[in-house]
C-alpha positions as CSV (number, residue, x, y, z in Angstrom):
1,X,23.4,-9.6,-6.7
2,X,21.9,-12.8,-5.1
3,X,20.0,-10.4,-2.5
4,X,18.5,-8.6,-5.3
5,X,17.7,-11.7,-7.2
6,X,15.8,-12.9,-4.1
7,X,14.1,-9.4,-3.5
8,X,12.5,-9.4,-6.9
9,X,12.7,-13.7,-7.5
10,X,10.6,-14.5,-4.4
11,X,7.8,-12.1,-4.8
12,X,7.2,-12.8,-8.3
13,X,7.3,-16.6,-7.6
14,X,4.7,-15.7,-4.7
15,X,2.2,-13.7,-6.9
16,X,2.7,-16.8,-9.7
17,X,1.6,-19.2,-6.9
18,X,-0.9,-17.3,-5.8
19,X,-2.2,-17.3,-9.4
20,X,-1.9,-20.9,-9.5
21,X,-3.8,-21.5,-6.6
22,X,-6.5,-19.0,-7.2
23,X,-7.1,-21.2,-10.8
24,X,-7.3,-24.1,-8.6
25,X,-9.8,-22.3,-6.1
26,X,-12.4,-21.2,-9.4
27,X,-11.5,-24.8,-11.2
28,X,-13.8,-26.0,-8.3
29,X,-16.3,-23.5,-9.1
30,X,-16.7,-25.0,-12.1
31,X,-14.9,-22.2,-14.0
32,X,-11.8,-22.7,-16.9
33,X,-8.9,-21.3,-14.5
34,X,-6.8,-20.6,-17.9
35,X,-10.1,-18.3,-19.1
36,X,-9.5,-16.1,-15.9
37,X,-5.9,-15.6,-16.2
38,X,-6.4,-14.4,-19.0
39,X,-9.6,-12.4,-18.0
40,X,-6.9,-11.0,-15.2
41,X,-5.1,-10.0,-17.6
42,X,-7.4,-8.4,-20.3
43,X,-9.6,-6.4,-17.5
44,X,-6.3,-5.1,-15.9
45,X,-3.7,-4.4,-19.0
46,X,-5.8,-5.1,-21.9
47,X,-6.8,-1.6,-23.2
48,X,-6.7,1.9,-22.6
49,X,-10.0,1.7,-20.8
50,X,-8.2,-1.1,-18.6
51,X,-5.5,1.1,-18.1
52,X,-7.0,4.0,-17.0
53,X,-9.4,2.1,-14.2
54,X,-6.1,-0.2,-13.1
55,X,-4.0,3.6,-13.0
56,X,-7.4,5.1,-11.1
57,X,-6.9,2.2,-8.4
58,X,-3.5,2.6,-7.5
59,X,-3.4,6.2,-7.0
60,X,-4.4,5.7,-3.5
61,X,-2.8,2.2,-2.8
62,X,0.8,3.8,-3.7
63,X,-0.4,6.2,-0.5
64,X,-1.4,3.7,1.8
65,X,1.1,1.6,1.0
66,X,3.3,4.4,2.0
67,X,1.4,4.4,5.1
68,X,3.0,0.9,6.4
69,X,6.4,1.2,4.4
70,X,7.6,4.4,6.6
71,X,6.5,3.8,10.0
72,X,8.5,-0.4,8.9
73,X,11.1,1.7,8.2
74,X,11.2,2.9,12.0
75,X,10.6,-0.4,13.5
76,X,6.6,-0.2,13.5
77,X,4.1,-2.7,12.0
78,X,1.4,-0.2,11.5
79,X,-1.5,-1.6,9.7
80,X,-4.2,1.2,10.4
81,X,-3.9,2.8,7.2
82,X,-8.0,2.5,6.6
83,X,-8.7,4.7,9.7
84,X,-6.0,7.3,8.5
85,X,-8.0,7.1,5.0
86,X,-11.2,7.5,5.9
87,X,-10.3,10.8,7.9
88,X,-8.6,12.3,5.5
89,X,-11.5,11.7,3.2
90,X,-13.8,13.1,6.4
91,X,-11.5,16.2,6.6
92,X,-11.3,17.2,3.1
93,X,-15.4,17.2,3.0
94,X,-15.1,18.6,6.2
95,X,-13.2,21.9,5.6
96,X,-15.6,23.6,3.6
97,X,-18.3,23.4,5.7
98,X,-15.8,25.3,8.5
99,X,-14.0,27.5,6.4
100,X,-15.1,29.6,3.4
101,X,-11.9,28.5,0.4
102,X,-11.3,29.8,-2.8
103,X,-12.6,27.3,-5.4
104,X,-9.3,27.1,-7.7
105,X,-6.4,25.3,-6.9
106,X,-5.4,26.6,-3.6
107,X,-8.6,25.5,-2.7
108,X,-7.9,22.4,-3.6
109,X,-4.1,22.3,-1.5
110,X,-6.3,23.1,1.3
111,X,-8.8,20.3,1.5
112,X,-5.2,18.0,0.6
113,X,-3.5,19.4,3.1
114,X,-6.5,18.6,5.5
115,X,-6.6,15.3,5.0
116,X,-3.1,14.8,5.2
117,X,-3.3,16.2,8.6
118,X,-6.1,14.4,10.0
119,X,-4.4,11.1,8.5
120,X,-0.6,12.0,10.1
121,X,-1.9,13.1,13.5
122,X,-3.9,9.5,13.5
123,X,-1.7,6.9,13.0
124,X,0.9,9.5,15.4
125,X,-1.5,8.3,18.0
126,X,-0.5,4.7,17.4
127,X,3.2,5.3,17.4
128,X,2.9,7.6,20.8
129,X,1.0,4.8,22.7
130,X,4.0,2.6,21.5
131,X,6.3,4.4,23.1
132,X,4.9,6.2,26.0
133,X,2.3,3.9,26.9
134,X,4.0,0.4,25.4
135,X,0.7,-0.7,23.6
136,X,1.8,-2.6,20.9
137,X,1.4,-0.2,17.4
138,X,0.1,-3.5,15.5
139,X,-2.9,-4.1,17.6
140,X,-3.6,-0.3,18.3
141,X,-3.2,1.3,14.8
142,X,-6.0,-1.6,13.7
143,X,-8.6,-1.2,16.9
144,X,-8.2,3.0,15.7
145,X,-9.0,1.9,11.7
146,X,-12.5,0.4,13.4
147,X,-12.7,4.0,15.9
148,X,-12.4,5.8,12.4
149,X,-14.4,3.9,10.6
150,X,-17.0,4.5,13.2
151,X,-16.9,8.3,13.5
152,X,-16.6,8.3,10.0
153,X,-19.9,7.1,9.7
154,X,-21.6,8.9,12.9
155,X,-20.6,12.4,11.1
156,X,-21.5,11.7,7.3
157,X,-24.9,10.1,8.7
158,X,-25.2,13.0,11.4
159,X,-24.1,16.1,11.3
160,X,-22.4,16.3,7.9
161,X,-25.1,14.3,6.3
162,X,-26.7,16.4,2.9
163,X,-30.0,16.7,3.3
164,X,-30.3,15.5,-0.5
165,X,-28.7,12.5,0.2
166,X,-31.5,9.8,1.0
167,X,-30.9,6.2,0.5
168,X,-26.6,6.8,0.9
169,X,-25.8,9.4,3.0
170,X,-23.0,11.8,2.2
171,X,-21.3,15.1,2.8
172,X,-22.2,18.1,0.6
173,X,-20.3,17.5,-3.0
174,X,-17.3,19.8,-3.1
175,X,-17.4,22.4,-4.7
176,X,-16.5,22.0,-8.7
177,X,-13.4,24.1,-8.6
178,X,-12.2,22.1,-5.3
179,X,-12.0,18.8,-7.4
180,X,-9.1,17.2,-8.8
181,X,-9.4,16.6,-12.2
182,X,-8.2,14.1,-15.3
183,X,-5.0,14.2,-16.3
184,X,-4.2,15.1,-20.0
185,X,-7.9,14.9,-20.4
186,X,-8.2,10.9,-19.9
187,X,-9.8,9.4,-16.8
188,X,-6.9,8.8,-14.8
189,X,-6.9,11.8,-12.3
190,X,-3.7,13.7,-10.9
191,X,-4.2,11.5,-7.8
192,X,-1.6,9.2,-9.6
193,X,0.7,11.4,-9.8
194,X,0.3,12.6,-6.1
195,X,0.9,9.3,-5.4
196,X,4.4,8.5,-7.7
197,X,6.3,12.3,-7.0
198,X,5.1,10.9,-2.8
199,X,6.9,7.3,-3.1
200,X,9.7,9.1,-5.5
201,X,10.2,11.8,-2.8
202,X,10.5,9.4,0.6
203,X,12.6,7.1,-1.5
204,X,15.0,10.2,-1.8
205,X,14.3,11.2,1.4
206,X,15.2,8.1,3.6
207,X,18.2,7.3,1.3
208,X,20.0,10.7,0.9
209,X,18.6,12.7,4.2
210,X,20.4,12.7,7.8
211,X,16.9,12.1,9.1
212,X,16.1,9.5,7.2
213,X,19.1,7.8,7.8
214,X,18.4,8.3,11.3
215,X,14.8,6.8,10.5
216,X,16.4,3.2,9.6
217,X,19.0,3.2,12.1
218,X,16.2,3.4,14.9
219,X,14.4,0.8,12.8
220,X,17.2,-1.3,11.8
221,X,19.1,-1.3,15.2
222,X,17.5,0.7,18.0
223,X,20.4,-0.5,20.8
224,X,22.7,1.3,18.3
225,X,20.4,4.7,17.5
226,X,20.4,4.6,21.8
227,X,24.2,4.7,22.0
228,X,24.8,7.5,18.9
229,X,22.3,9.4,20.9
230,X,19.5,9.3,18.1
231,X,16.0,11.0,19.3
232,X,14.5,7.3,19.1
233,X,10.8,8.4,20.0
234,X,10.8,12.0,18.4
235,X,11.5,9.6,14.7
236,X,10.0,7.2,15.4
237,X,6.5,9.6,15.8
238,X,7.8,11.4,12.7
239,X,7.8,8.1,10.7
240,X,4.6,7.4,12.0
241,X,2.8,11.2,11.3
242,X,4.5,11.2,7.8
243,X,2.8,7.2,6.9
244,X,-0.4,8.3,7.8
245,X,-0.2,12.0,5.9
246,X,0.0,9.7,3.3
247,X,-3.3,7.6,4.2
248,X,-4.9,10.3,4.9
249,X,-3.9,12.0,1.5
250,X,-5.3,9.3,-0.3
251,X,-8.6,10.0,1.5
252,X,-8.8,13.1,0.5
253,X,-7.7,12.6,-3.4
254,X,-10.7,9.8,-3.4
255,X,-12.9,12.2,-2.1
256,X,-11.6,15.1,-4.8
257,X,-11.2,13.3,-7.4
258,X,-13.8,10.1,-7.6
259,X,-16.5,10.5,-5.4
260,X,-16.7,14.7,-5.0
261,X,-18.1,14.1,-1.3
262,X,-17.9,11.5,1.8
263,X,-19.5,8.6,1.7
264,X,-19.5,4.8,2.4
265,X,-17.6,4.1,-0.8
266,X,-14.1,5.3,0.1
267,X,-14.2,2.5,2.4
268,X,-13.1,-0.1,0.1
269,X,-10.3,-1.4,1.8
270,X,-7.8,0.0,0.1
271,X,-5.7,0.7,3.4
272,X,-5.5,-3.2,3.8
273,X,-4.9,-4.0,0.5
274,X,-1.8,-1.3,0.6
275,X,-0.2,-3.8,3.9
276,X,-0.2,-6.6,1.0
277,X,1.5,-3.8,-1.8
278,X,4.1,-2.4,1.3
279,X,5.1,-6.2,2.3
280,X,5.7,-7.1,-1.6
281,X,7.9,-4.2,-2.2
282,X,9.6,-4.6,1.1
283,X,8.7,-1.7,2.5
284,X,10.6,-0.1,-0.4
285,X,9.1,3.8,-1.5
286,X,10.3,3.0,-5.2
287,X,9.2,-0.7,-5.8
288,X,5.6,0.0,-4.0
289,X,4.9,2.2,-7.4
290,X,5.0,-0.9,-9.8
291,X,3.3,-3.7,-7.5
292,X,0.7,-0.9,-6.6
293,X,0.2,-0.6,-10.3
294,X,0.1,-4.7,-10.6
295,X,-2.8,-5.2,-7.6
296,X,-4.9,-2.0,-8.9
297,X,-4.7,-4.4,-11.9
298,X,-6.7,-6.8,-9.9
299,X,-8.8,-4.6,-8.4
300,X,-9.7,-3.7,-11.8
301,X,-10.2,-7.0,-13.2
302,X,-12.9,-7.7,-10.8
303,X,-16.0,-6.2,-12.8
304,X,-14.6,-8.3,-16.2
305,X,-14.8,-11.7,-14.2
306,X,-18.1,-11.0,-12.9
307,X,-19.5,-10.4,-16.5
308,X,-17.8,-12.8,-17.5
309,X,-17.7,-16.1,-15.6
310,X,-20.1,-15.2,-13.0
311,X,-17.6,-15.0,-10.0
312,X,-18.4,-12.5,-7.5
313,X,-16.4,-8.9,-8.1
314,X,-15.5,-9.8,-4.5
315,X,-13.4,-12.9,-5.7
316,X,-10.2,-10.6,-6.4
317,X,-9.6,-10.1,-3.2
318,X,-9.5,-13.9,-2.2
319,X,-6.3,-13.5,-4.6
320,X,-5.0,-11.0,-2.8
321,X,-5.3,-12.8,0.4
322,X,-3.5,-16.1,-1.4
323,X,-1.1,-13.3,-2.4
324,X,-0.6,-12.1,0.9
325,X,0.1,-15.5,2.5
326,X,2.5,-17.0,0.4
327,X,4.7,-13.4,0.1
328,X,4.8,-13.8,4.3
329,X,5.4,-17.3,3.5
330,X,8.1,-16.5,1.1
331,X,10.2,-14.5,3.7
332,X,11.4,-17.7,4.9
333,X,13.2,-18.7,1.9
334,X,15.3,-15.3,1.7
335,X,18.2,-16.7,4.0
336,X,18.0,-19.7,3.0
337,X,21.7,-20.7,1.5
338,X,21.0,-21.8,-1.9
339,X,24.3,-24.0,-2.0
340,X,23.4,-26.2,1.3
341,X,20.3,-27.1,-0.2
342,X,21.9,-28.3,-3.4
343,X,24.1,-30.3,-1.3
344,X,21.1,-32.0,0.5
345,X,19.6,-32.7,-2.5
346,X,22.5,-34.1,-4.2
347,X,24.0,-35.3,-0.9
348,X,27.5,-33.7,-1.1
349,X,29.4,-32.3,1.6
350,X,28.9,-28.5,1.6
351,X,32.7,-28.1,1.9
352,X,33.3,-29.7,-1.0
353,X,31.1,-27.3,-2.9
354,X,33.0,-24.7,-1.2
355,X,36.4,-26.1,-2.1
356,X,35.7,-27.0,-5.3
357,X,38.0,-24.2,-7.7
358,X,36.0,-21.8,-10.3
359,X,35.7,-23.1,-14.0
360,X,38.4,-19.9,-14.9
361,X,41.0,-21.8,-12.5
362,X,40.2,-25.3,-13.2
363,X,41.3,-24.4,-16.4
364,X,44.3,-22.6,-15.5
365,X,45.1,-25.6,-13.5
366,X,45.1,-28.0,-16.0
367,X,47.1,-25.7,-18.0
């Protein structure tokens, strides 16, 4: 119970300091720090409308937030989910122009499925130079976000580029039966739910699976997966390919469902901002889906505080950087022994604390 109370106590303290110290950051800007709380709060939660944009957002940072959680799972700090993204985005605009597809909802599987693939066999490439080549993951899976990123931009400007497109260039639009549409008819498009059924699905996978078992044994003790006889490299490539399916997926679902071709927008940095979602839900499949929902929140509330106040749309993600700090910060405190501290502060010897009986049997002492 006390590791629980810490594994949701210390992130919510974080993101409350974090708040605190972003009101202190736009009180020197000359803006009411209470005003933008609650501007946070309105432009995020407030309505429907607020709903549906925060819900839109977090679609794809549940995905590449899944991206870091299952490769950490393995042992691997992988925090190239923005390269993984931006080719799957590449490949599901991609796929038409190579293959003729069906414009229903097979189709649509198809140009998933492409990004997903394009997205597992990239952040793969991280987790093989770990292990075959000993390149650390960390370093490599962010230089291959900026190779992405690059060839990204050399085929949706080049070869790819729609002739119609002048001032951004861009991929031909899909085609309108290849798009992922609204769900129930509101705004918020089945992306979302790609995303939940994906971090409800490894959740069940690496808790109730022999493999995925396997996955945190190599993760949480690799001497010991070495003496069972554990395929270290072969899961630890797996984790890797599965995290960056999911990258890539959320590529391809911005590219379905929001922008309907490639472009410069999908790079938005939501692969970075899904390291900050993965680290807060501690790498946890299930707990990534609310605090996904919580910083798409944030994301949303950009827009309000620009029309607002007058602070940049940009200023949310100095939030999410104070955010970020303080729940790295925070991992400090976890095993820290709440009783010896007490005992400093009160200046008691900790083995009198220990010693000292439970209320039930003082009682039944003094009986």
């Amino acid at each position: 119970m006390n590791s629980l109370a810490k594994d949701i106590g210390l992130p919510v303290a974080a993101i409350a300091a974090a708040l605190l110290l972003f009101g202190l950051f736009v009180a020197f800007a000359g803006v009411d720090p209470v005003e933008v709380w609650t501007l946070l709060f309105k432009g995020a939660f407030g309505d429907w409308f607020s709903w549906q944009n925060t819900l839109q957002r977090a679609a794809p940072l549940m995905l590449t937030a899944l991206c870091v959680a299952i490769p950490a799972r393995a042992g691997l700090v992988v925090i190239g989910g923005e390269g993984a993204l931006v080719l799957g985005g590449l490949g599901c605009a991609a796929l038409p122009y190579l293959v003729p597809l069906p414009a229903n909802a097979v189709g649509t599987l198809l140009v998933c499925v492409a990004g997903a693939v394009l997205g597992a066999l990239w952040i793969a490439l991280a987790g093989w130079l770990r292990q075959y080549r000993g390149i650390n993951e960390t370093i490599s899976s962010l230089l291959l976000a900026y190779v992405a990123i690059g060839l990204f931009k050399h085929l949706v400007e080049g070869p790819l580029r729609d002739p119609a497109s002048l001032n951004k260039p861009s991929t031909l639009p899909l085609d309108e039966g290849l798009r992922i549409t609204g769900m129930l008819g509101s705004d918020v498009h089945w992306g979302l739910a790609i995303g939940v059924l994906a971090c409800l699905g490894l959740w069940i996978w690496l808790r109730s699976t022999a493999s995925g078992f396997s996955v945190r044994v190599v993760g949480g003790n690799p001497r010991t997966a070495q003496l069972v006889g554990l395929p270290a490299s072969r899961l630890i490539l797996g984790a890797c390919a599965l995290g960056g399916a999911c990258a890539g997926l959320a590529g391809a679902v911005e590219v379905a469902a929001v922008h309907t071709n490639a472009n410069a927008s999908i790079i938005a940095g939501y692969g970075y901002a899904g390291i900050l979602v993965a680290f807060m839900a501690r790498h946890n499949p299930i707990a990534i889906i609310p605090v996904a929902i919580l910083f798409g929140g944030f994301g949303a509330a950009g827009s309000l505080l620009q029309r607002r106040v007058g602070l940049p749309d940009a200023s949310v993600l100095v939030l999410q950087g104070i955010a970020f700090v303080l729940i790295l910060a925070s991992e400090a405190l976890r095993h820290v022994d709440g009783k010896v501290v007490l005992c400093k502060l009160f200046a008691r010897p900790y083995e009198e604390l220990e010693q000292r009986p439970a209320p039930g049997k003082l009682q039944g002492a003094l009986a």
